[in-house]
Each structure stands twice: as structure tokens, then as C-alpha cells.
N, C-alpha and C positions, 0 to 999 in steps of 0.2 A: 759478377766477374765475367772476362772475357778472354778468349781462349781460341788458338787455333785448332781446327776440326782436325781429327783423327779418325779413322777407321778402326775398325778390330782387331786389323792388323798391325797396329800404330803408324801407319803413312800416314804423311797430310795431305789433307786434302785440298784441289784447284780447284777452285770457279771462276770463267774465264782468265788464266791465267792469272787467276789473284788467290791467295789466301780467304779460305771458308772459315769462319768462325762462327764460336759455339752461342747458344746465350740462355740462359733462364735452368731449366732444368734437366737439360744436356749438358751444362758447361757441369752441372753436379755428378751425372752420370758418366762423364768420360772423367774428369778424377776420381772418383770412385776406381773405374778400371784401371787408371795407371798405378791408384794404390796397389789391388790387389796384382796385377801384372809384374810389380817391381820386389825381387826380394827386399826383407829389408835388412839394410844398411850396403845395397848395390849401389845407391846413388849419391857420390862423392861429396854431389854440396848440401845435402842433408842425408845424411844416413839413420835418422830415424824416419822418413817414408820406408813404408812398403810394407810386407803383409811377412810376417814371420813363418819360415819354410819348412822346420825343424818338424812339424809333425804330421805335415804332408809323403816324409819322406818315411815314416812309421811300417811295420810291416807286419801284423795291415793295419791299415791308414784309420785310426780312430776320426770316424769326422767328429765326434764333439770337442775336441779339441780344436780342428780346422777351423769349425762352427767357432767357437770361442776368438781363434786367433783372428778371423774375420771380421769380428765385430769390434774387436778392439782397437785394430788396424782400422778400420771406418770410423768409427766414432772419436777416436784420439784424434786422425789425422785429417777429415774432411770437419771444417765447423760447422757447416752450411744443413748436418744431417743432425738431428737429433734423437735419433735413436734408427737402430736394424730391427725391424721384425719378424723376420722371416730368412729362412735361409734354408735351400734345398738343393739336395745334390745328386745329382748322376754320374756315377763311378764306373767306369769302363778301367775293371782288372787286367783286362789284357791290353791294355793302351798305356792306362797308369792315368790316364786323361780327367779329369774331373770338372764336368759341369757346371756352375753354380747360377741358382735364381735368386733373387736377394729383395725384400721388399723393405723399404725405408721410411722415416718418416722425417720430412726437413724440418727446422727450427719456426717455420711459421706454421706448423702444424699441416702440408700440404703430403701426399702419398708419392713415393717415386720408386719404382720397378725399375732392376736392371736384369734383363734374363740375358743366358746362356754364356756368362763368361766362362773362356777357358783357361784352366789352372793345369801345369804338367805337373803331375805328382809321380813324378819317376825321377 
């Protein structure tokens, strides 16, 4: 699949005044992000995307359930991954800010790392 480029910021991205697109195992890696980035049922025309917020919002923040809710949110909603294996967090309590590194594995059995997404857990 193919995909206009985004940042981290979610802008898109130019190249010479044209639309940058993704391909191979960045077009998997940036839906991954817009999973986790979008509550879910934020987004109108499907509101089952996105990463379920309810126990981010915890006080305090049980990651194994985060962890849980991550993986089901990925694995449900990207096809292209077949399984999460890894999932590592850096919690900044005074931010509310939450880290996350995420090791994957896609459905042709290939390795795909996405580090340092951010999640506001405030």
C-alpha cells in the first residue's frame, strides 16, 4: 500500500512541491502511528480505528493494560503486522507524557521497530 508521507508531527510532507509518499515498511510504520495517535472512535468515518484512552487516563497509569490495549489496537487494526512483541515505555509523571517502543513482527515474518512514539496520558 501507498500513502502520503507524514512526520511525527502528522504534516505532510513536499518533495519538490509534490506529495512524498510512503512505501514497503514505512507505509506500515506510519499507520501504526496514526493507530496509536487517534483515540478511538475520534474518527468519523471509522470509529473503530485508534488506540483505546480509558487507561491511559488511570491514576496511576497501569501500563499493562496500556501494553494490552496497544496490542490489540495494532493487531486488530493494521493486517500487514502479525503480531507485537515488544512494548517499552518511558513515563514522564510530571508531563503525563508517555514514550512508547514497539517491536513488530509483519505477516511475512519480516522485524519492524517503531521507536519513540508519543502518547499524552493526561
Amino acid at each position: 500500500m501507498i500513502d502520503i508521507r507524514m512526520n511525527e508531527s502528522g504534516d505532510l510532507l513536499l518533495e519538490q512541491s509534490d506529495f512524498s509518499l510512503t512505501k514497503d515498511k514505512e507505509d506500515v510504520l506510519q499507520s501504526v502511528r496514526i493507530i496509536l495517535g487517534t483515540r478511538l472512535g475520534e474518527f468519523f468515518f471509522d470509529e473503530n480505528m485508534g488506540l483505546l484512552r480509558e487507561n491511559l487516563h488511570d491514576k496511576p497509569v497501569n501500563l499493562d493494560y496500556v501494553e494490552q490495549d496497544i496490542i490489540e489496537a495494532i493487531t486488530t487494526q493494521e493486517a500487514r503486522i502479525d503480531s507485537v512483541d515488544s512494548v517499552l515505555f518511558d513515563f514522564n509523571k510530571n508531563t503525563r507524557n508517555l514514550r512508547i517502543d514497539i517491536k513488530m513482527t509483519d505477516i511475512i515474518g519480516d522485524d519492524i521497530e517503531l521507536k519513540e512514539v508519543s502518547i499524552d496520558a493526561g
